[in-house]
TIBAPA-768109 format. One record per residue (C-alpha): residue number from 1; x, y, z; residue in one letter. Coordinates in Angstrom, 2 decimals. Layout:
  nr       x       y       z rest
 NUM       X       Y       Z    A
...
This chain:
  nr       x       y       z rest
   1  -48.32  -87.78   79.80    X
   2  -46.77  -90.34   78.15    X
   3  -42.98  -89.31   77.05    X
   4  -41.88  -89.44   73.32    X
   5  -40.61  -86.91   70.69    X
   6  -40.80  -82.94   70.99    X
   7  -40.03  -81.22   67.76    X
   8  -38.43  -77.67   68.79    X
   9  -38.52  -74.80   65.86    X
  10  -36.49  -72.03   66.79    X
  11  -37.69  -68.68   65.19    X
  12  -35.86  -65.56   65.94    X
  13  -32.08  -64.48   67.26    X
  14  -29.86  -66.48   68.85    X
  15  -30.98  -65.24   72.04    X
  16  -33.97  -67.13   71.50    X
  17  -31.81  -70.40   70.91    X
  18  -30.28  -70.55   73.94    X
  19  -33.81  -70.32   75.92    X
  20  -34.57  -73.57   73.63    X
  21  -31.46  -75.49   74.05    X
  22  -32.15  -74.75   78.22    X
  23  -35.79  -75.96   77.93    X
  24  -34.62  -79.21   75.80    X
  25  -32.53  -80.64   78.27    X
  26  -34.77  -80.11   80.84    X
  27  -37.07  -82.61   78.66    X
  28  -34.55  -84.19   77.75    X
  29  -33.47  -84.86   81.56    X
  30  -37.04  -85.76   82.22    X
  31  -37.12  -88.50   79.85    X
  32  -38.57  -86.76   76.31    X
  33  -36.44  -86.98   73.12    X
  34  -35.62  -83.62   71.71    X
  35  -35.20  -82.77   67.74    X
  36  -34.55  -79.52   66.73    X
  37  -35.64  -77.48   63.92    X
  38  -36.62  -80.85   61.95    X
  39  -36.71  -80.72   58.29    X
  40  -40.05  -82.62   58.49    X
  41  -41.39  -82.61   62.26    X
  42  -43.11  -85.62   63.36    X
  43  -42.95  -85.65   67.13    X
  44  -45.77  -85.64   69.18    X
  45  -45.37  -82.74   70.58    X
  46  -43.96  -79.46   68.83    X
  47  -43.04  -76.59   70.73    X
  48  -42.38  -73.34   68.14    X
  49  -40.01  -70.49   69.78    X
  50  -40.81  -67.20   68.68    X
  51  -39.88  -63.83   67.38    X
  52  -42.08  -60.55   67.72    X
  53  -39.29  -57.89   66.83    X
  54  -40.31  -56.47   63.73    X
  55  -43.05  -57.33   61.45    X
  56  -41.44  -59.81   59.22    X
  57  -40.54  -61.93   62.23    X
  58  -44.15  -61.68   63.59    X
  59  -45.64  -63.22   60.33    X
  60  -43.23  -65.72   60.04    X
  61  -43.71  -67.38   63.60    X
  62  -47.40  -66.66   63.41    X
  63  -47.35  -68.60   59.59    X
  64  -45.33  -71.63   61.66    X
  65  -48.05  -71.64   64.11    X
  66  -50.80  -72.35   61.44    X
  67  -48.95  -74.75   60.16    X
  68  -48.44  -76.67   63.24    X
  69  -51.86  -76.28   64.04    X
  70  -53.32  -77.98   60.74    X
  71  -50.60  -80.71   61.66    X
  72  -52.40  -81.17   64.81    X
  73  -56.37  -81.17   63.34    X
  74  -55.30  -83.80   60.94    X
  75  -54.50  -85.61   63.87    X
  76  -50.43  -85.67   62.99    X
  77  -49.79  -83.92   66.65    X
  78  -50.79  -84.36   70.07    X
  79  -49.88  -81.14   71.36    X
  80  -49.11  -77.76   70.52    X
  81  -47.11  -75.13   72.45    X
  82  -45.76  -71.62   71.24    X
  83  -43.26  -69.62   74.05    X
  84  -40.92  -66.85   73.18    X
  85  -41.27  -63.44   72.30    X
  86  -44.32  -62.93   69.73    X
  87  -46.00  -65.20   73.27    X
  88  -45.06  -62.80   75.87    X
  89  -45.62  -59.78   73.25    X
  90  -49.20  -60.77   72.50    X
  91  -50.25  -63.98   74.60    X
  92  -54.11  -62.80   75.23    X
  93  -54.14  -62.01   71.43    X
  94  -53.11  -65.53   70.45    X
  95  -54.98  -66.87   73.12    X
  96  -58.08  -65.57   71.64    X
  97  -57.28  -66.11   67.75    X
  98  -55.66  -69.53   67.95    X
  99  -56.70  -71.42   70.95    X
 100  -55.56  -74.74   68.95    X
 101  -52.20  -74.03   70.63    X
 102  -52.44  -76.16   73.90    X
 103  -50.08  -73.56   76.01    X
 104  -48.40  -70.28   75.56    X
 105  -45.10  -69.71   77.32    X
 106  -43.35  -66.19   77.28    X
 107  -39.74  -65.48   77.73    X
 108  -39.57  -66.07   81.40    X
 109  -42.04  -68.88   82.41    X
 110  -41.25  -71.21   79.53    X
 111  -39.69  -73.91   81.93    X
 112  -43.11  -74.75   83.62    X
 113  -43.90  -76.53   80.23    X
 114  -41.56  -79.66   81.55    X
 115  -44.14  -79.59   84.16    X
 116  -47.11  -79.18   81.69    X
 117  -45.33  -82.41   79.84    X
 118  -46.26  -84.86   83.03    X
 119  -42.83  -84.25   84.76    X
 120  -43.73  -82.79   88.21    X
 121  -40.65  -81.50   90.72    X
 122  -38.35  -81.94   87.26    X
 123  -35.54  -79.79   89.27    X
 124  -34.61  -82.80   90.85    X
 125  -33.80  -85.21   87.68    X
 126  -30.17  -84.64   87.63    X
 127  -29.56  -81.67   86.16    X
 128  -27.26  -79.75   88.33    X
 129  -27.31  -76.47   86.77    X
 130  -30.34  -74.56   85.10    X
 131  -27.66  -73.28   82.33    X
 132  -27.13  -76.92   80.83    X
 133  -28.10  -77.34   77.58    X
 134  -28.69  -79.45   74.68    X
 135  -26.23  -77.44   72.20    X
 136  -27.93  -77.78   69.05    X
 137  -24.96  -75.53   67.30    X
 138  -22.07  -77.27   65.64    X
 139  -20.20  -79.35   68.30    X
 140  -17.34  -76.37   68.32    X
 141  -19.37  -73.49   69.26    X
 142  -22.01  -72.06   71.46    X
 143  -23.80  -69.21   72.25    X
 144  -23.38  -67.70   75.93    X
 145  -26.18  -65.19   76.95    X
 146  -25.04  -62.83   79.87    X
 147  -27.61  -60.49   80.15    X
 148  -31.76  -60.06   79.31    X
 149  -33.35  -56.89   78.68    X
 150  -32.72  -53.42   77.78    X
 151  -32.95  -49.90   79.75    X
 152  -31.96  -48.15   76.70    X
 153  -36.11  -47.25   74.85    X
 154  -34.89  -46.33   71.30    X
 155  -37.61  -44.95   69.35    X
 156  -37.91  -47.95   66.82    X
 157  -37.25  -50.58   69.09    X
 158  -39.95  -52.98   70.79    X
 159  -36.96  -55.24   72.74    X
 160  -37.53  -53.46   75.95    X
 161  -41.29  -53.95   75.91    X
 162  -40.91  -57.81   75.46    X
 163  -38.23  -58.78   77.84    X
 164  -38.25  -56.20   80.08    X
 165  -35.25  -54.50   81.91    X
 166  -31.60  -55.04   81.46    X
 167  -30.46  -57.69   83.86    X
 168  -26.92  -59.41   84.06    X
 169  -26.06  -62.82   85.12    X
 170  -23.49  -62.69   87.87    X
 171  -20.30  -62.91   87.02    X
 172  -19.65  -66.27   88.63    X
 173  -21.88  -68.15   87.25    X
 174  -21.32  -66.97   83.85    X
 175  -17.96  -68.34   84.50    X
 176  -19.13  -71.21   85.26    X
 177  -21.34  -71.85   82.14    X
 178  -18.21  -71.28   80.44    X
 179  -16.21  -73.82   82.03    X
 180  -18.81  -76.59   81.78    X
 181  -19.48  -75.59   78.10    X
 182  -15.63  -76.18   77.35    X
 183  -16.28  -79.38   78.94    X
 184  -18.77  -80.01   76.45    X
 185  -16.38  -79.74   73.08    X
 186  -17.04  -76.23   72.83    X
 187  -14.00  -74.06   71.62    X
 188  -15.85  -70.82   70.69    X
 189  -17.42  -68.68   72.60    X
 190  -20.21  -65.95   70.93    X
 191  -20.93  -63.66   74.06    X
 192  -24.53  -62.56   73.16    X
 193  -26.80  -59.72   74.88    X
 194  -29.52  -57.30   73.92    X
 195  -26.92  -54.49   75.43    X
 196  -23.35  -55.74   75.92    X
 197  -22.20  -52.44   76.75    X
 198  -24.51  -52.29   80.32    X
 199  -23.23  -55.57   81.55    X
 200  -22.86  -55.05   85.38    X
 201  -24.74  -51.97   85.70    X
 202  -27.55  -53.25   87.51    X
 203  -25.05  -55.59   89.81    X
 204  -22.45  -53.54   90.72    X
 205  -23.13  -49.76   89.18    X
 206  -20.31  -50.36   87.11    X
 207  -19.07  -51.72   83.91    X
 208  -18.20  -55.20   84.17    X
 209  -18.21  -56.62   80.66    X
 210  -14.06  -55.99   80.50    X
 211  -13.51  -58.11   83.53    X
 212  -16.07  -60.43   82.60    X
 213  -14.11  -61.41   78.90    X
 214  -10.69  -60.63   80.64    X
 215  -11.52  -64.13   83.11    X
 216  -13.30  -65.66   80.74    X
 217  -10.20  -65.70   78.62    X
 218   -7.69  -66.88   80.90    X
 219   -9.80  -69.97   80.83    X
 220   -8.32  -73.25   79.84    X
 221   -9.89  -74.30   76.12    X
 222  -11.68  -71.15   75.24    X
 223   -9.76  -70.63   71.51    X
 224  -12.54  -67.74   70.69    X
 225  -14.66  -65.41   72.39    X
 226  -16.46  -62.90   70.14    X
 227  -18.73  -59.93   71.35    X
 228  -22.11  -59.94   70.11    X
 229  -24.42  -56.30   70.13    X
 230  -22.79  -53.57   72.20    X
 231  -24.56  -50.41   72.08    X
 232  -22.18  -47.18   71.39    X
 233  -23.55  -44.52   74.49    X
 234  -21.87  -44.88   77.26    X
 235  -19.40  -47.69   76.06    X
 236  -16.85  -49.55   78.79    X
 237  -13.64  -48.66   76.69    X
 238  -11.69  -50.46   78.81    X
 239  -12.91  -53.50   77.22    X
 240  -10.68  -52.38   73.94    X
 241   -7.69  -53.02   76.10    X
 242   -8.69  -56.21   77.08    X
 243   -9.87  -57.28   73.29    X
 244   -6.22  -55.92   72.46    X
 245   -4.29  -57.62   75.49    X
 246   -5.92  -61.35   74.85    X
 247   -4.92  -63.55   71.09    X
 248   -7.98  -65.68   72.10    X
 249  -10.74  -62.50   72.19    X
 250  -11.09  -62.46   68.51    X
 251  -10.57  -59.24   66.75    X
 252  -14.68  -58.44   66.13    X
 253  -17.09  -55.98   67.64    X
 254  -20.52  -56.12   66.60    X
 255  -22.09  -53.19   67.82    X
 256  -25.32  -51.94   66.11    X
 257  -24.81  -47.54   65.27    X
 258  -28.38  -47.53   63.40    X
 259  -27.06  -44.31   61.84    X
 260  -24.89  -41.11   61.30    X
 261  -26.52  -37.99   61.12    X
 262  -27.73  -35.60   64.40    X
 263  -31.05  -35.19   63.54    X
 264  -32.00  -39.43   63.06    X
 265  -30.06  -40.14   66.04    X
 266  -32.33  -37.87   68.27    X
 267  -35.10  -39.31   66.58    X
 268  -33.90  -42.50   67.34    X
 269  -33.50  -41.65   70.86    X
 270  -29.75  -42.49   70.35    X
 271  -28.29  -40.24   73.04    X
 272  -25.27  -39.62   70.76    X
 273  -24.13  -37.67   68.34    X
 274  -22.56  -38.11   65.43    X
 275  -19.17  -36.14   66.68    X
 276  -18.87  -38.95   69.38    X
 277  -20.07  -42.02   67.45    X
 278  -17.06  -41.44   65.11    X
 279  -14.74  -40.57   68.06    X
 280  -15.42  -43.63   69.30    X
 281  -15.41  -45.85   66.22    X
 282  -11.80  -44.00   65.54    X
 283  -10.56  -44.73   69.31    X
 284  -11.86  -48.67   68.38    X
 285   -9.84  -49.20   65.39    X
 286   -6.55  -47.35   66.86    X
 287   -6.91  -49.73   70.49    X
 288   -7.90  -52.79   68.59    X
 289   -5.42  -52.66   65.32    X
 290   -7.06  -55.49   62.61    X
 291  -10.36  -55.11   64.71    X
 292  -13.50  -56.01   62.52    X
 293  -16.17  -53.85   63.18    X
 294  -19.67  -55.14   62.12    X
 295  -22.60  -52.60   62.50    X
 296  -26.50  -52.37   61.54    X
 297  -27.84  -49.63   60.30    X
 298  -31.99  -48.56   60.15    X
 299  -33.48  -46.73   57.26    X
 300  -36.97  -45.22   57.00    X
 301  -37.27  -43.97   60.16    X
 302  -40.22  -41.39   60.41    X
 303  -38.80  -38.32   59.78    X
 304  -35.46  -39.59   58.12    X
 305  -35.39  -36.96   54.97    X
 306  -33.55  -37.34   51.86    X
 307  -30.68  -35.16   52.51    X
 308  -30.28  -37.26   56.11    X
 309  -30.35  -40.55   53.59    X
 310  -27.32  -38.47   51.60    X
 311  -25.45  -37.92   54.38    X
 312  -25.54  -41.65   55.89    X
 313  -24.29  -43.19   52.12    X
 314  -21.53  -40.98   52.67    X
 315  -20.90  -41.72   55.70    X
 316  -20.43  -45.35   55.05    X
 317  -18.36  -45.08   52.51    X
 318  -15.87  -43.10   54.50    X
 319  -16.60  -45.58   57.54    X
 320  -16.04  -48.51   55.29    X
 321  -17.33  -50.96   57.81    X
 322  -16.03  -54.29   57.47    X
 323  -19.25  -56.47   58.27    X
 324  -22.95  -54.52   58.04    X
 325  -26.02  -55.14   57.98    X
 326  -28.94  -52.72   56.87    X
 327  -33.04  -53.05   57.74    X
 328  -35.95  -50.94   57.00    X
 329  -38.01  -49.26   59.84    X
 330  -41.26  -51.49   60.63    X
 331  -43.48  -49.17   62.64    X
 332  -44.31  -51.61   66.09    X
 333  -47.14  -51.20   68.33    X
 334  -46.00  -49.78   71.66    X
 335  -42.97  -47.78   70.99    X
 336  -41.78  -44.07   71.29    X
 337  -41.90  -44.28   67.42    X
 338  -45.28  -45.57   67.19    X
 339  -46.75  -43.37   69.54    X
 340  -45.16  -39.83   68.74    X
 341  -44.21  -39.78   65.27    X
 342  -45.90  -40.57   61.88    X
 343  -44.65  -43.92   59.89    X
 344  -44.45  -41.16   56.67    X
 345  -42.24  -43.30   54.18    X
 346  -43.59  -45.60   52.03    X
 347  -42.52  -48.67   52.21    X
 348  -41.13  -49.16   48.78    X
 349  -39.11  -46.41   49.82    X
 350  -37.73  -47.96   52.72    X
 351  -36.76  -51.01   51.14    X
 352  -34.84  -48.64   48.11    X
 353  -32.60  -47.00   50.53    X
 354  -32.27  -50.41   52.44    X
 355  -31.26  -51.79   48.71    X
 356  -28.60  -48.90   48.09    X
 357  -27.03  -48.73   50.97    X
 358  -26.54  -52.45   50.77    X
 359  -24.62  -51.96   47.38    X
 360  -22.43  -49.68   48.70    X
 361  -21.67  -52.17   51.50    X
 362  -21.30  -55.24   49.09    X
 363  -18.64  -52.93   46.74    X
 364  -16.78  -52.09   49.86    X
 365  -16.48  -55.44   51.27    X
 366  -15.17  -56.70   48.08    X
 367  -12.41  -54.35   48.11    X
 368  -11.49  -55.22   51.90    X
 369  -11.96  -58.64   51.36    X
 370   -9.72  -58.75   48.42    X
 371   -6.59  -57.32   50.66    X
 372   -7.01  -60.62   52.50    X
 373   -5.41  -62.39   49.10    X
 374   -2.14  -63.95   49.70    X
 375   -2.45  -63.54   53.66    X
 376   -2.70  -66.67   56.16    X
 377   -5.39  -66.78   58.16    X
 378   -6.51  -68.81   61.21    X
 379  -10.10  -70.67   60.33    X
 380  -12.10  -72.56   62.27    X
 381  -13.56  -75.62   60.18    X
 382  -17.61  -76.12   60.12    X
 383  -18.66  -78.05   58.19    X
 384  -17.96  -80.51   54.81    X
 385  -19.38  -79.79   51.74    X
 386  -18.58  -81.65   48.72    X
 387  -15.85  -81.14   47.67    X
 388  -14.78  -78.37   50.50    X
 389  -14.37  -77.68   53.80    X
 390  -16.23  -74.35   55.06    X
 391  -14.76  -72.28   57.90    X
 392  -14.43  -69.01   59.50    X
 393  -12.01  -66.70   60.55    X
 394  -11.87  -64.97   63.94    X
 395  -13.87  -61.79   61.58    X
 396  -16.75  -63.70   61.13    X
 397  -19.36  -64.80   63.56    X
 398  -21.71  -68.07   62.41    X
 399  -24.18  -68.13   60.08    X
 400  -24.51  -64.02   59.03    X
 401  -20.64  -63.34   58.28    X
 402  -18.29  -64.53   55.66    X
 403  -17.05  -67.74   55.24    X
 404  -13.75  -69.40   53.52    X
 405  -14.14  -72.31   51.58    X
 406  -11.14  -74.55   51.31    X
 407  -10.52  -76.98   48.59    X
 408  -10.61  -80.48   50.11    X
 409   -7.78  -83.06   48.84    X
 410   -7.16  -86.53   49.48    X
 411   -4.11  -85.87   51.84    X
 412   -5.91  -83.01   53.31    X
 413   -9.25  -83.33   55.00    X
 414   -9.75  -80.77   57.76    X
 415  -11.99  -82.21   60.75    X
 416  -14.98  -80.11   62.00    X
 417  -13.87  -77.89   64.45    X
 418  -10.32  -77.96   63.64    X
 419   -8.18  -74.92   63.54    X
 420   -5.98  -74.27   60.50    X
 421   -3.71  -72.10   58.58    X
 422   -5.37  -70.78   55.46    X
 423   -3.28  -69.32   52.56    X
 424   -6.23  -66.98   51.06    X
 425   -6.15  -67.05   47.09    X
 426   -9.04  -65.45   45.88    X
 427  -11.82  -62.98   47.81    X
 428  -15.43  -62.28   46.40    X
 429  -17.82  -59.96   48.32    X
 430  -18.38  -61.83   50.79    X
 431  -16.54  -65.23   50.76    X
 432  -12.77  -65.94   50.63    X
 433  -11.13  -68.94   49.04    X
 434   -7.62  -70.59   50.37    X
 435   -5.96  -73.88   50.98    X
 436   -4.09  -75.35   54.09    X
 437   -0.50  -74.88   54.68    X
């Protein structure tokens, strides 16, 4: 096939990135040009990476798929190909309703489209490790993926029916992806997995995730590392130590507690109650002193009654989380949920307790975020925008945290992917305003 333009679209987590950025510079090595997530595509070839985690996500990749595919009958594209997760969810379903779409790729076989592209044997055009990518994130950061899969089956959850098992990378070569990417520019590091907290499990029978951010920080040019989706049974505590003993592992946890109360969390097939999630959020905040925590929380899970809805308001307001998120349950095909209990809540109810716990949150964060006025903070610059500079402190993680926006002045122009010292003068909900000092 003749080489030219693939437009990538990028649907989904950020898990879902870094399987695009791989595949990209494979093409890329094999002699295609690579745009991703175009504002209007017009390459040849498009290749849309999807979600199929909840039912939003499904709609919107399948929507993206339509559209591509009227691009293509009005002759606009050459060829169509869909991989990711709705793919390997439902590829003999999409097979069958949209065979317009030239190839499906799941979450494991998506490299054999380089192959399907007219590059035969592309392992051997230079590209020494199958890690490389084509970053498509701000030149500063990246995402690093140690791990695929979950062992864990929550009720709700459809993850372990798409990619399968929990499996770690080995240590080494994780390592190594983490030199090579601070060869690239890259300065901060957002360690990403379905289930931090297994890492090394299924390599060693052990918990390797402290050792595994203890090396990676002793690593020349790694300024950041910050831990993505840890699950709160059977936690490696040791890693609090290390988060503790290193300046460079920033202060942030981001592990996902879906909720409080006994009953929803054997529902949930949580295997934890509510005595020990507390114990261990407690034990977090007194090892890791500043730590932010940032949680997600589920609502309208079958069986979730008002009095349980009661008791998990409360409980966030005495948590006072600093970062959380909130989602309604989508009943998917396939899971324990699905199969054993009755989706009984309406939806409009879902979405109201979604709504008010979200309040809650947004009143809390104001009030943390306004004890951050007069303090200096260390922010990481991302990008220009008129007439300021946008950054992050080591308490936010790109594009779903807060940001600070910094008053640009002639004298003072921060450079993307600078570090500076912010003086904080003024905090909404979720945004804080400084200047440099």
């Amino acid at each position: 096939m003749q080489k030219g333009v693939v437009d990538f679209i990028t649907l989904g987590c950020s898990k879902n990135l870094v399987d695009a950025e791989r595949v990209m510079r494979q093409l890329e090595a094999a002699g295609w040009t690579c745009v991703h997530d175009p504002e209007e595509p017009k390459g040849e070839v498009c290749v849309i990476n999807t979600c199929g985690f909840i039912g939003d996500a499904k709609e919107e990749s399948v929507n993206m798929i339509l559209q591509m595919a009227e691009r293509k009958k009005k002759g606009k594209l050459r060829t169509l190909i869909v991989m990711g997760c709705l793919s390997e969810r439902y590829r003999a379903e999409l097979e069958a309703e949209l065979p317009e779409v030239d190839a499906y790729y799941g979450k494991f076989d998506f490299e054999g489209m380089v192959e399907q592209l007219g590059t035969p044997g592309y392992r051997n055009t230079g590209i020494p490790k199958h890690y490389e990518r084509k970053l498509t994130t701000p030149a500063h950061y990246a995402y690093l993926k140690i791990s695929e899969g979950c062992n864990r089956m929550c009720s709700y959850c459809a993850i372990p029916l798409i990619t399968g098992r929990h499996t770690s990378r080995p240590k080494a070569e994780i390592l190594e992806e983490v030199r090579w990417l601070v060869s690239q520019g890259i300065k901060e590091l957002n360690v990403i997995a379905q289930d931090l907290s297994s890492y090394g499990l299924d390599l060693e029978k052990r918990h390797m995730l402290p050792e595994l951010v203890d090396e990676m920080a002793q690593i020349e040019g790694v300024e950041w590392i910050r831990l993505h989706y840890a699950y709160p049974t059977d936690f490696p505590e040791q890693l609090l130590d290390v988060m503790a003993k290193h300046p460079n592992v920033c202060k942030y946890l981001d592990i996902a507690l879906q909720h409080c109360t006994d009953h929803m969390l054997s529902l949930m097939r949580r295997h934890i109650t509510r005595a020990e999630q507390d114990a261990l959020i407690k034990k977090i905040r007194e090892r890791v002193p500043g730590i932010c925590i940032r949680t997600t929380l589920l609502v309208g899970h079958p069986g979730e009654t008002e009095e349980d809805f009661e008791e998990l308001k409360a409980w966030v307001k005495e948590m006072r989380f600093e970062r959380m998120g909130c989602f309604a349950y989508s009943d998917e095909e396939g899971t324990y949920a699905n199969k054993h209990y009755k989706d009984d809540i309406p939806q409009e109810v879902k979405e109201a307790r979604a709504s008010e716990l979200m309040a809650i949150q947004q009143e809390i964060s104001g009030e943390l975020m306004a004890k951050l006025v007069g303090t200096t903070q260390r922010v990481i610059i991302d990008r220009i925008e008129g007439e300021y500079a946008i950054g992050r402190t080591q308490y936010d993680s790109p594009e779903v945290d807060c940001e600070v926006l910094i008053a640009v002045t002639a004298d003072r122009i921060p450079v993307m992917g600078d570090f500076v010292n912010v003086k904080i003068t003024k905090a909404e909900e979720f945004d804080l305003y400084g200047e440099i000092i």
